[in-house]
KEDOMAR-356976 format. One record per residue: residue number from 0; residue in three letters; x, y, z of N, C-alpha, C in turn. Coordinates in nm, 4 decimals. Layout:
# residues N
 num residu   n_east  n_north     n_up  ca_east ca_north    ca_up   c_east  c_north     c_up
 NUM    Ala        X        Y        Z        X        Y        Z        X        Y        Z
...
//
This chain:
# residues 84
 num residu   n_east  n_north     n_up  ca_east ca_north    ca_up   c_east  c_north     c_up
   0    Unk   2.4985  -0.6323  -2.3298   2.4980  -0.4972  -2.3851   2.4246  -0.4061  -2.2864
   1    Unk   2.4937  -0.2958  -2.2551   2.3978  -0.1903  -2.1557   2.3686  -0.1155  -2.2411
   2    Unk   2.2260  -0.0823  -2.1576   2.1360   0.0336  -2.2275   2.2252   0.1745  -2.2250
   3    Unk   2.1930   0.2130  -2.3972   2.1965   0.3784  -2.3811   2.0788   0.4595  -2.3652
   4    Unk   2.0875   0.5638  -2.2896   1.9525   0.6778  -2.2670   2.0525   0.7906  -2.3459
   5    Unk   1.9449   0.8352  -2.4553   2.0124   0.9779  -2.5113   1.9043   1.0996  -2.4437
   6    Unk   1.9532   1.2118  -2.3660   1.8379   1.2949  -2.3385   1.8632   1.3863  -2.4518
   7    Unk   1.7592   1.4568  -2.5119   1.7384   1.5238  -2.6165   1.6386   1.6469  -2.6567
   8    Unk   1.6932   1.7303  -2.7074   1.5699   1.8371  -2.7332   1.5375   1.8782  -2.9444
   9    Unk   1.4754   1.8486  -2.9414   1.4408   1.8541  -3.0965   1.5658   1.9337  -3.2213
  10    Unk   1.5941   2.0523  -3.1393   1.6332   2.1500  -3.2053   1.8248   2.1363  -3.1832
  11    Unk   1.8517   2.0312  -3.1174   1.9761   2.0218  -3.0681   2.0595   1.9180  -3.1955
  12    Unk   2.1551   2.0062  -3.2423   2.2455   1.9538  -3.3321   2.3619   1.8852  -3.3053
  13    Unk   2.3834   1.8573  -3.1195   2.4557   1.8140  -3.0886   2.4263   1.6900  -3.0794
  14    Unk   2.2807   1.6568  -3.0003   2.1814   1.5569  -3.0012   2.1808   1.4676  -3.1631
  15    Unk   2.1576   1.5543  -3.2573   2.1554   1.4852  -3.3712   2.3143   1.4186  -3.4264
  16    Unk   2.4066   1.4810  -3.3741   2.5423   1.3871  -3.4092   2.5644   1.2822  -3.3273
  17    Unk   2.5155   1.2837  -3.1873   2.4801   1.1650  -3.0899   2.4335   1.0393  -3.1390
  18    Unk   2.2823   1.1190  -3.2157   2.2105   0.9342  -3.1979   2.2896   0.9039  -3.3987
  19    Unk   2.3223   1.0080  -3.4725   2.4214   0.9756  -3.5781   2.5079   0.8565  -3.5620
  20    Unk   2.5978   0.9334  -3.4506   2.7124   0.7952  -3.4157   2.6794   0.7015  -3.3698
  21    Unk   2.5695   0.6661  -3.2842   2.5181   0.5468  -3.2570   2.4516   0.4444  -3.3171
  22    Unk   2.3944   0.4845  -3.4608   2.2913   0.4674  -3.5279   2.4196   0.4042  -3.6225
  23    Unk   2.5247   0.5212  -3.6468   2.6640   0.4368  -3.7608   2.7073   0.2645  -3.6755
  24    Unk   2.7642   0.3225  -3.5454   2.7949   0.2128  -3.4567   2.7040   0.0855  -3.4499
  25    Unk   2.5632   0.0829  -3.4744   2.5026  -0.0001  -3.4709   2.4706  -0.0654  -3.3114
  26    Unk   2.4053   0.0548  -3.2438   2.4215   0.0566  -3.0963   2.2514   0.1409  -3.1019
  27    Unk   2.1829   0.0379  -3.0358   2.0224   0.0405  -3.0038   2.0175   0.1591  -2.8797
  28    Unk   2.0071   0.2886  -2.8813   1.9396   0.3442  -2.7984   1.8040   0.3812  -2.7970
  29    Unk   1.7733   0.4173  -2.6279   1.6659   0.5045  -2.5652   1.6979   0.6471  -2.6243
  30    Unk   1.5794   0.7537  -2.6793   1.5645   0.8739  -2.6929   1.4499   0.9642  -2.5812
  31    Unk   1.5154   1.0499  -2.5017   1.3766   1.1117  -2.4396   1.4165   1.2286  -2.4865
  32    Unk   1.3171   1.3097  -2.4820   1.3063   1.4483  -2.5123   1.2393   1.5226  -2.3984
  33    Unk   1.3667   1.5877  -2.3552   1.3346   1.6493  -2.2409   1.2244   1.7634  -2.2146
  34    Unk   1.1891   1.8392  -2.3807   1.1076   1.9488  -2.3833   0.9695   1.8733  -2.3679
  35    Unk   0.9341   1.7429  -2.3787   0.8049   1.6906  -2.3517   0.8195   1.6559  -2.2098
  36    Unk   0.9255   1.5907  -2.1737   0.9477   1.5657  -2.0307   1.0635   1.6728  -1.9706
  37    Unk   1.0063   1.7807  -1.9119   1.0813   1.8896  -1.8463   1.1645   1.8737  -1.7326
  38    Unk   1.0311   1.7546  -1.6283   1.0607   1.6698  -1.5304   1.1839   1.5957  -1.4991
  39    Unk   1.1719   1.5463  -1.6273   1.3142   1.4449  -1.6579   1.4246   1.5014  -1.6606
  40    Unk   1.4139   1.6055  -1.7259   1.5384   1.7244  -1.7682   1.6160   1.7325  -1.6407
  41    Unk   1.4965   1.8053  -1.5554   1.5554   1.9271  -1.4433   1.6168   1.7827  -1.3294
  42    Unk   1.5716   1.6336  -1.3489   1.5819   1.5447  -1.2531   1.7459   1.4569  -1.2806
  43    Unk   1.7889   1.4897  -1.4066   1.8903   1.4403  -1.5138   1.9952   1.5926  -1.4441
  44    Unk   2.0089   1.6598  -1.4689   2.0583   1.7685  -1.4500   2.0653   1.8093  -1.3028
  45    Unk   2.0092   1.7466  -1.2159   2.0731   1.7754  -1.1161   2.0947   1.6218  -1.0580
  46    Unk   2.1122   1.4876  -1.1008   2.1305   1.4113  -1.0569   2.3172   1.3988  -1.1281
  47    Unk   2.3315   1.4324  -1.2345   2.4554   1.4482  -1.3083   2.5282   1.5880  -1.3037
  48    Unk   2.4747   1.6762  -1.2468   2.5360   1.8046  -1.2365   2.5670   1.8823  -1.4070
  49    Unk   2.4497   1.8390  -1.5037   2.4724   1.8934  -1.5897   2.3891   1.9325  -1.6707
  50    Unk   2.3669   2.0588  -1.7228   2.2641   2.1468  -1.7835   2.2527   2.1559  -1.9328
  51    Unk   2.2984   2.1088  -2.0200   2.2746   2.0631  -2.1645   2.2157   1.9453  -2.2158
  52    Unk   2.1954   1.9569  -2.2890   2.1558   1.8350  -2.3932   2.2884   1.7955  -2.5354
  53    Unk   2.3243   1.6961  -2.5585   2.1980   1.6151  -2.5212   2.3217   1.5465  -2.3441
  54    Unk   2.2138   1.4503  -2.3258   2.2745   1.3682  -2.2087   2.2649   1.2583  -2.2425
  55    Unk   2.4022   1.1283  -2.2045   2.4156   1.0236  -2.2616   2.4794   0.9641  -2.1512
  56    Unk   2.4012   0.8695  -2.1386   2.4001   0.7700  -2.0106   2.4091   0.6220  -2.0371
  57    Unk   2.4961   0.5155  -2.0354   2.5527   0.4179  -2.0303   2.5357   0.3374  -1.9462
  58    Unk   2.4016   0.2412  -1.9387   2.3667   0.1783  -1.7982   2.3854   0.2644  -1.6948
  59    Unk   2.4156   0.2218  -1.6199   2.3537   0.3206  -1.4895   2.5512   0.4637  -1.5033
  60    Unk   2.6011   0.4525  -1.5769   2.7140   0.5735  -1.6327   2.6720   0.6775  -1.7227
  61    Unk   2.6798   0.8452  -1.6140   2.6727   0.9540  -1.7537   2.7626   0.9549  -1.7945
  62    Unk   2.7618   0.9780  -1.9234   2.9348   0.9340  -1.9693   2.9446   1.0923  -2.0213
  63    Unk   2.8331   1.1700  -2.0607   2.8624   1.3056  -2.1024   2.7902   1.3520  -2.2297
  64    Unk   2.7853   1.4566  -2.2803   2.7578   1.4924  -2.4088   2.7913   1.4436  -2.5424
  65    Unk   2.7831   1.5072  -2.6164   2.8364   1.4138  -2.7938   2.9819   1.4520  -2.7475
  66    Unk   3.0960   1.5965  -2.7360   3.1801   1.6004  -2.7183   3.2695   1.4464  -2.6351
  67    Unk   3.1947   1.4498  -2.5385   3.2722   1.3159  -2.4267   3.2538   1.1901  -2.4737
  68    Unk   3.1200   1.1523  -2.5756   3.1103   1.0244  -2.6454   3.2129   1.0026  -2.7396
  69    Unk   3.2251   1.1309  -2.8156   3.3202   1.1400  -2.9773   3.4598   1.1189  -2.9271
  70    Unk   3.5106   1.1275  -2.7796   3.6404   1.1203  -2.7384   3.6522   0.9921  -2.7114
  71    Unk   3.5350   0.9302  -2.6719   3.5539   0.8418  -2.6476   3.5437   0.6859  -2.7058
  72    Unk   3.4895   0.7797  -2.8491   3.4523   0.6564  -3.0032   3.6171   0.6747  -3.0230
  73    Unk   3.6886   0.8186  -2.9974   3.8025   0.8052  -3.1097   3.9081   0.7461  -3.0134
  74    Unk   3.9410   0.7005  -2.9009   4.0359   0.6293  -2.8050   4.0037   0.4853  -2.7979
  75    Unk   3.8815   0.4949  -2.8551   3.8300   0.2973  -2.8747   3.7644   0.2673  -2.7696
  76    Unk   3.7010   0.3514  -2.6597   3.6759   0.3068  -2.5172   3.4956   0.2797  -2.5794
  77    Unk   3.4346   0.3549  -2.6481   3.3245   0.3879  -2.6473   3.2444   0.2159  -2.6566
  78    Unk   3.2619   0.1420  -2.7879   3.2097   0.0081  -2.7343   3.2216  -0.0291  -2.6525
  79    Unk   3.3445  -0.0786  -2.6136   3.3457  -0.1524  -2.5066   3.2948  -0.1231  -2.3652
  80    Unk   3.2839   0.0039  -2.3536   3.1709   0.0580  -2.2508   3.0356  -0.0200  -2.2377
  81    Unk   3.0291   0.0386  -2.3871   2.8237  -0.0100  -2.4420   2.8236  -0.1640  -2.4539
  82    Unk   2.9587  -0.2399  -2.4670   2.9410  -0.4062  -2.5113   2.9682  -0.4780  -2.3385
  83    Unk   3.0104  -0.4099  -2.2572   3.0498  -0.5036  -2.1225   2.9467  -0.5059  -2.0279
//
Protein backbone atom coordinates (compact mmCIF):
# COMPACT_ATOMS: atom_id res chain seq x y z
CA UNK A 1 0.00 0.00 0.00
CA UNK A 2 1.54 3.56 -0.79
CA UNK A 3 1.35 6.33 1.37
CA UNK A 4 -1.20 9.14 0.90
CA UNK A 5 -0.06 12.87 1.90
CA UNK A 6 -3.27 15.11 1.94
CA UNK A 7 -1.96 18.89 2.03
CA UNK A 8 -4.61 20.89 3.74
CA UNK A 9 -5.83 24.14 5.13
CA UNK A 10 -8.52 24.09 7.90
CA UNK A 11 -11.07 26.12 6.17
CA UNK A 12 -10.91 24.11 2.82
CA UNK A 13 -14.10 22.24 1.85
CA UNK A 14 -12.44 20.70 -0.83
CA UNK A 15 -9.85 19.24 1.63
CA UNK A 16 -12.76 18.04 3.71
CA UNK A 17 -14.38 15.90 0.74
CA UNK A 18 -10.73 14.52 0.22
CA UNK A 19 -9.93 12.98 3.50
CA UNK A 20 -14.21 12.11 3.36
CA UNK A 21 -13.47 9.81 0.44
CA UNK A 22 -10.60 8.32 1.86
CA UNK A 23 -11.82 7.80 5.23
CA UNK A 24 -15.27 6.02 3.15
CA UNK A 25 -12.52 4.02 1.04
CA UNK A 26 -10.86 2.87 4.04
CA UNK A 27 -7.43 4.26 2.89
CA UNK A 28 -4.97 5.46 5.95
CA UNK A 29 -3.70 8.90 5.12
CA UNK A 30 -1.01 11.60 6.09
CA UNK A 31 -2.75 15.17 6.85
CA UNK A 32 -0.45 18.38 6.84
CA UNK A 33 -1.75 21.64 7.13
CA UNK A 34 -0.07 23.89 5.24
CA UNK A 35 -1.23 27.15 7.29
CA UNK A 36 1.00 25.68 10.26
CA UNK A 37 3.57 24.60 7.77
CA UNK A 38 3.72 27.55 5.13
CA UNK A 39 7.17 26.07 4.27
CA UNK A 40 5.67 22.99 3.11
CA UNK A 41 3.01 24.77 1.14
CA UNK A 42 5.20 27.15 -0.91
CA UNK A 43 7.82 23.79 -1.28
CA UNK A 44 4.60 21.46 -2.53
CA UNK A 45 3.55 24.15 -4.92
CA UNK A 46 6.38 24.72 -6.61
CA UNK A 47 7.69 21.23 -6.68
CA UNK A 48 4.08 20.19 -8.39
CA UNK A 49 3.38 23.42 -10.11
CA UNK A 50 0.31 23.86 -8.09
CA UNK A 51 -1.24 26.55 -5.88
CA UNK A 52 -4.37 25.10 -4.04
CA UNK A 53 -5.24 22.93 -1.51
CA UNK A 54 -5.90 20.53 -0.85
CA UNK A 55 -2.80 18.49 -2.49
CA UNK A 56 -2.86 14.75 -2.80
CA UNK A 57 0.10 12.82 -3.34
CA UNK A 58 0.30 9.02 -3.89
CA UNK A 59 3.74 7.71 -2.90
CA UNK A 60 6.08 9.59 -4.49
CA UNK A 61 2.67 10.66 -7.43
CA UNK A 62 0.71 14.16 -7.24
CA UNK A 63 -2.17 12.84 -8.47
CA UNK A 64 -4.08 16.33 -7.94
CA UNK A 65 -6.85 17.89 -5.98
CA UNK A 66 -10.29 16.28 -4.72
CA UNK A 67 -11.55 17.14 -8.40
CA UNK A 68 -8.59 14.67 -10.00
CA UNK A 69 -9.02 12.05 -7.02
CA UNK A 70 -13.08 11.96 -7.52
CA UNK A 71 -12.24 11.22 -11.36
CA UNK A 72 -10.32 9.00 -10.49
CA UNK A 73 -12.48 6.98 -7.60
CA UNK A 74 -15.24 7.16 -10.42
CA UNK A 75 -13.04 5.31 -13.52
CA UNK A 76 -11.88 2.69 -10.77
CA UNK A 77 -8.18 3.83 -11.12
CA UNK A 78 -8.11 5.42 -7.64
CA UNK A 79 -7.34 2.05 -5.51
CA UNK A 80 -5.46 0.51 -7.43
CA UNK A 81 -3.11 3.43 -7.51
CA UNK A 82 -3.18 3.51 -3.49
CA UNK A 83 -3.15 -0.67 -3.42
CA UNK A 84 0.07 -1.27 -5.98
Amino acid sequence: MKKVTVYTKPTCPYCDRAKKLLTQLEVAYQEIDVLENPEVRDEMAEQYNWATVPMIVVGDEFIGGFDDMQALHDKGELLPKIQA
